[in-house]
N, C-alpha and C positions, 0 to 999 in steps of 0.2 A: 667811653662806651663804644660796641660797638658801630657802625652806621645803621644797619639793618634794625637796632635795637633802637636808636636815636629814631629812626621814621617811625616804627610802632608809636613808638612816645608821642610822638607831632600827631599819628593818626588818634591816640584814645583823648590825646589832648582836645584835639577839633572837635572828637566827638563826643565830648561833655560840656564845650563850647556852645555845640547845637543842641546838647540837652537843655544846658543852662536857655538859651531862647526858646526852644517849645514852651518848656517851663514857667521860666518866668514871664513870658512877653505873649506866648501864642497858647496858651492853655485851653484857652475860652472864644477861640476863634476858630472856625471850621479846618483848619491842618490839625490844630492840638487835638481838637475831638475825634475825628477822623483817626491819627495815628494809636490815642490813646484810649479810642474806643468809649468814650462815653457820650453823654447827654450834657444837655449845656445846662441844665438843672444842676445835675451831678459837680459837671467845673464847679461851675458861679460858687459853689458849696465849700468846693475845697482849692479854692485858687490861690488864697494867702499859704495854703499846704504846699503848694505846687511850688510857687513862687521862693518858696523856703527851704526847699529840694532843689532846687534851679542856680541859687545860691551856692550851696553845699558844692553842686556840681563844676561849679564855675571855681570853686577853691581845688577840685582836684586836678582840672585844668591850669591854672594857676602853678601847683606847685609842680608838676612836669614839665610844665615851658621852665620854668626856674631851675630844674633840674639838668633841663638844656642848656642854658644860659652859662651853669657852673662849668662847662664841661666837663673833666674826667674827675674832678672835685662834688658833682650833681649824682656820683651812681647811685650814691646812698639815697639820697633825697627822690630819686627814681624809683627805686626796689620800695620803699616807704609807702610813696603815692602809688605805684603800679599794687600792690599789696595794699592795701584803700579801699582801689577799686576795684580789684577780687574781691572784698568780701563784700562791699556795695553789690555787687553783682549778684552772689550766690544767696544772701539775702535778700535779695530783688526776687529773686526766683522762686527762690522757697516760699514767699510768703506772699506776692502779685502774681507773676507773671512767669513761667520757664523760660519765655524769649529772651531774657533779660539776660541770663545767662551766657550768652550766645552773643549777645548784640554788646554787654561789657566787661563782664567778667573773662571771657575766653581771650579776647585781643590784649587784654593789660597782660594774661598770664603766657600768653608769646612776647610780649615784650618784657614780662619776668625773666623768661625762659632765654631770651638772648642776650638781655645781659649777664646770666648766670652763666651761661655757655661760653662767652667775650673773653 
């Protein structure tokens, strides 16, 4: 793969990494509410939800570093996970949040987009 595609990968990796921790770890603590905008009523409510999304998250991080690992044996397992995490994205968006779009789905589909280019 190419380099410029491998840092995308390291970058959406870190940053499901850091979803997985608001998530699961800081949901219901003043950063998680703060970024995700609710009440600590609201958390408390759905923090096993959170926590179980945070999970999820940490698997698509997961299979990108794995991806890396392979080297040029991982593109597949790259295009797989990055293609994941687009549609995690655009069904983020469509049904929570538009930022969502923007904040995951758009970074995985530049690192589609250059290893499709590579």
């Amino acid at each position: 793969m190419p380099i410029p595609a491998q840092i995308v990968i390291v970058l959406v990796a870190l940053l499901h990494l850091y979803f997985l921790v608001l998530e699961m770890f800081l949901w219901d603590k003043p950063l998680g509410l703060k970024i995700f905008r609710q009440s600590p009523e609201k958390a408390a409510a759905s923090k096993a939800l959170a926590a179980n999304q945070g999970l999820y998250n940490g698997f698509l991080a997961a299979g990108l570093i794995w991806s890396l690992v392979l080297g040029a044996d991982g593109r597949p397992i790259a295009l797989f996970f990055l293609n994941c995490v687009i549609v995690a994205g655009v069904f983020g968006a469509a049904t929570v949040n538009k930022r969502i779009l923007y904040i995951q789905a758009v970074p995985a589909a530049l690192g589609l987009g250059l290893i499709l280019l590579g």
